[in-house]
C-alpha positions in Angstrom: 74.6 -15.2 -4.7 74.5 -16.8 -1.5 77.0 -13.9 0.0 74.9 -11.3 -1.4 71.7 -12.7 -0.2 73.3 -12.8 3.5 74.7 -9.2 3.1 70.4 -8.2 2.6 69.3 -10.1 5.4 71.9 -9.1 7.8 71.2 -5.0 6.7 67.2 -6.0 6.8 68.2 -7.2 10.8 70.1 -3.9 11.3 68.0 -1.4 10.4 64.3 -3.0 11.6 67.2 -3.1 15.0 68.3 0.5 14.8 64.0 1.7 14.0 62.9 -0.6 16.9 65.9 1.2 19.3 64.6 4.4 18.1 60.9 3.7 18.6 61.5 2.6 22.2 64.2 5.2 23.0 61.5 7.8 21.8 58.6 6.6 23.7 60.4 5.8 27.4 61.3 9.5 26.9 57.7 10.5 26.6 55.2 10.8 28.9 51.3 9.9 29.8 48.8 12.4 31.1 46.0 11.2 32.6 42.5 13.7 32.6 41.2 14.8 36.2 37.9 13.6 34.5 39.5 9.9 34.1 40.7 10.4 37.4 37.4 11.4 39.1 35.1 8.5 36.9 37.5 6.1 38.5 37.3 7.2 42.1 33.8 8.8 42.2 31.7 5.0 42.3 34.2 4.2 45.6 31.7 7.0 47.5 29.9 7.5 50.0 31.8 5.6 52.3 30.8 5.0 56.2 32.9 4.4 59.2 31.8 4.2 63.0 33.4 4.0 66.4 31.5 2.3 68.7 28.8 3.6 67.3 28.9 6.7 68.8 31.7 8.8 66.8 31.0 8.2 62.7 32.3 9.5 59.5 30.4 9.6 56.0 32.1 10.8 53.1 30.5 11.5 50.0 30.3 13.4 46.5 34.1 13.2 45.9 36.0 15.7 43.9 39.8 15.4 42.8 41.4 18.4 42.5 45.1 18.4 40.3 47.5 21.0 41.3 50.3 21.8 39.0 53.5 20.9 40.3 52.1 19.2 42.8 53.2 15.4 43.6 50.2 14.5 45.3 46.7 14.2 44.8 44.0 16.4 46.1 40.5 15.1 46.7 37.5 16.9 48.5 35.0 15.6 49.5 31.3 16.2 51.4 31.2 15.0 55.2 29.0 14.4 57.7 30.4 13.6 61.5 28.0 12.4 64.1 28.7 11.9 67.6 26.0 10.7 69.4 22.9 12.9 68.5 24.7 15.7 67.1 25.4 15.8 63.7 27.8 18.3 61.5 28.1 18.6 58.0 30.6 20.0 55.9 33.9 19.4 53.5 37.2 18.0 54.0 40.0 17.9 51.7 42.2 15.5 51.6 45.7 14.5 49.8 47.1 11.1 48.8 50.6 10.9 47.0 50.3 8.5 43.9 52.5 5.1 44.2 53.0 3.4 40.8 53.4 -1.0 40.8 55.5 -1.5 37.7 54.8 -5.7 37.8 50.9 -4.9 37.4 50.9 -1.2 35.9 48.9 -0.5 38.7 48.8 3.9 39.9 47.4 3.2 43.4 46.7 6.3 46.5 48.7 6.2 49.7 49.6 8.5 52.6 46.0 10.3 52.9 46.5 13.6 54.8 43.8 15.8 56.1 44.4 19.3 54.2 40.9 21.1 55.2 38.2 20.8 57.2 35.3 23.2 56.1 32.5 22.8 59.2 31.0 26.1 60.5 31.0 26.4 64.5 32.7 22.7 64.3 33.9 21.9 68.1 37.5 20.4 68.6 36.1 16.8 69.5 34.3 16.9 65.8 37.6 17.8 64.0 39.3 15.0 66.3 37.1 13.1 64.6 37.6 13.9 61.5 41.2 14.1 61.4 41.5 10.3 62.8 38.7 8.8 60.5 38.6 10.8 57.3 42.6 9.1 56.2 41.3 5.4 57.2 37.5 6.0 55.4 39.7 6.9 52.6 42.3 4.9 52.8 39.7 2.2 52.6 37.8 3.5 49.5 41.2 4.8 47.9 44.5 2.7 48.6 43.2 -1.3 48.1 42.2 -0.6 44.2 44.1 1.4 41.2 43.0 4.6 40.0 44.9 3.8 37.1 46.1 0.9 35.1 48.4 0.7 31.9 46.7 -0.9 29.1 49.6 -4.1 28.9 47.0 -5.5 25.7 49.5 -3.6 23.6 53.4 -3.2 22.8 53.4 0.1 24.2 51.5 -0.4 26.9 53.8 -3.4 27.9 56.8 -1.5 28.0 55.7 1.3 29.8 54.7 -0.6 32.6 58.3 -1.0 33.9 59.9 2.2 32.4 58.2 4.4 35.1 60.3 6.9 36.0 57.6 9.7 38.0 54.2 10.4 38.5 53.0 14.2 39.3 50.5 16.7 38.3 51.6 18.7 35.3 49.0 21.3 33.7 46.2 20.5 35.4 47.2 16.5 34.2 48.4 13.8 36.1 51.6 13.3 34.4 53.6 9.6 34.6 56.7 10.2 32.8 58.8 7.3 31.4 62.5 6.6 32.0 65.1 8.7 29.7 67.0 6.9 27.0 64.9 3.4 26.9 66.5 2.9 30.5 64.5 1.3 33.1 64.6 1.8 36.4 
């Protein structure tokens, strides 16, 4: 009796084993899209943000909008701008692009390595797109890199182990796509 009762326990062990294996394995090789509306909710309340140089030269940004293109490893965000320098004042749009960095020990998706992509001022002179150029990374940079865009829900099983099985983070079908390591590997 005893044998026989030892022979269950030890298949009962073996096959919740072999279904747990198979529930991880199947999720690290899944993915997690994340909407452009998520995205936007998430970084829109960081705006309008405010940055001067000696009072003279300043930068507002306001009105953000991100912008996922497929394929695309980075981030797109435009936003409204307004440069001053001294009394003259110019206002217009600037894009900008931030490449997604993922911290695995707090699930954390954070924005770094803001790039000017456009600057859409009519009759702007070349000391206002200096401006702009130099300031509009750092104002963002500010608002942007220092808090997560995203953060993996660790209050659940799933959750918890997808934290460290990042393998890549880029923008898939109009999604921001993290995808998880193959075979239940991490790292």
């Amino acid at each position: 009796m005893h044998r026989r009762l030892a022979l269950i326990t030890a298949a009962l062990i073996a096959s919740v084993s072999l279904a747990t294996c198979a529930m991880i394995s199947s999720f690290y090789t899944g993915h997690l899209d994340i909407e452009q509306a998520e995205l936007q909710a998430r970084i829109a309340p960081r705006f309008p943000t405010h940055h001067c140089k000696l009072l003279i030269a300043c930068l507002d940004l306001s009105n953000p909008v991100v912008v996922l293109t497929d394929g695309d490893d980075r981030i797109g965000i435009t936003a409204d701008a307004k440069v001053t320098l001294g009394t003259q004042e110019r206002i217009g749009r600037v894009g900008l692009s931030a490449r997604p960095r993922y911290v695995p020990a707090e699930g954390q998706l954070f924005l770094e390595d803001l790039q000017v992509t456009t600057l859409e001022f009519s009759g702007l002179p070349a000391e206002y797109a200096e401006v702009v150029k130099l300031y509009a990374p750092q104002l963002a940079k500010d608002a942007l890199q220092r808090h997560p865009v995203y953060t993996v829900d660790t209050s659940t099983a799933k959750g918890a182990l997808a934290r460290l099985a990042v393998r890549d983070v880029k923008v898939v079908g109009g999604k921001l796509r993290v995808s998880f390591t193959e075979n239940g590997r991490l790292g």
